[in-house]
C-alpha positions in Angstrom: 0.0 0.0 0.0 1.6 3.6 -1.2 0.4 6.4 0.8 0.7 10.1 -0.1 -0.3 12.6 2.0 -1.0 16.0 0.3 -2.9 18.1 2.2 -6.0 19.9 0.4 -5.0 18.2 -3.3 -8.1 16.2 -3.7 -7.8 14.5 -7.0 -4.7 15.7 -7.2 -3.5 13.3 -4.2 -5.4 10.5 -5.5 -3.1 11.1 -9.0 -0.2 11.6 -7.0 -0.7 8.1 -5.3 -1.0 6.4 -8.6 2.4 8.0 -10.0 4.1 7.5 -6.2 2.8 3.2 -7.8 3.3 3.4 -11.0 7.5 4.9 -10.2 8.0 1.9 -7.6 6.8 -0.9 -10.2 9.1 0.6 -12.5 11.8 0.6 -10.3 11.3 -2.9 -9.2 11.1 -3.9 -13.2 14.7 -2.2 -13.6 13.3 0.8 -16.0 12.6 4.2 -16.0 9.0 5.5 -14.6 6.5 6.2 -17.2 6.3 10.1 -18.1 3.4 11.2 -16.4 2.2 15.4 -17.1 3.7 17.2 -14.6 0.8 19.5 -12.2 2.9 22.8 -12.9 3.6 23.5 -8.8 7.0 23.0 -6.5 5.6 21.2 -3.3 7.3 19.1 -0.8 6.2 15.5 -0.4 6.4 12.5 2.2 5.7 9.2 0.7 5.1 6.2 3.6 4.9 2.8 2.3 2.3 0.5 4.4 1.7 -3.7 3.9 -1.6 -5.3 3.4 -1.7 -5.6 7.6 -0.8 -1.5 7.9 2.4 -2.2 9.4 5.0 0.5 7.9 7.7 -0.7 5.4 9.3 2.6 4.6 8.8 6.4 4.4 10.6 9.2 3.1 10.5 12.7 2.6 11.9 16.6 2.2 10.7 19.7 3.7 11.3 21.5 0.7 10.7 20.6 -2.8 13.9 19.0 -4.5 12.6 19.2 -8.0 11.0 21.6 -10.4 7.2 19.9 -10.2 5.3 17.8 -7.3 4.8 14.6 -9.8 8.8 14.5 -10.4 9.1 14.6 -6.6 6.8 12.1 -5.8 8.6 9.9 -8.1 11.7 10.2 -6.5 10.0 10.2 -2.8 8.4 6.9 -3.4 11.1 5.2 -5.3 13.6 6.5 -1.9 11.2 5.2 0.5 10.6 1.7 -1.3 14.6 1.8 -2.1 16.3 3.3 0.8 14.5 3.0 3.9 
């Protein structure tokens, strides 16, 4: 289970989960993450990573944006958290 929290986005988080998915199965199949339109704002995000049960299996973050769009950053979040924590 990928979790994205982003305050007040609406739709916009539910996209955000999918991409936070769709960059972790990408990394997992040793290729690049699909290009996905970027939502034209700078945000920070935290990405937690959860199992079936709810149990945590990873989470990462940045107070401050690291890239030029919040889609590129959730990319990079998610693929962190499933990668490096």
């Amino acid at each position: 289970m990928v979790v994205v929290r982003m305050m007040g986005l609406g739709v916009r988080g539910a996209k955000l989960t999918e991409v936070a998915r769709q960059a972790i199965a990408a990394w997992l199949d040793g290729r690049e993450p699909d290009a996905v339109p970027p939502l034209k704002f700078e945000a920070a995000v935290f990405v937690t990573l959860r199992d079936a049960s709810g149990n945590l299996r990873g989470c990462i973050g940045s107070l401050s944006p690291l890239t030029p769009d919040v889609t590129a950053e959730t990319q990079r979040s998610a693929v962190l958290a499933a990668s490096r924590d």
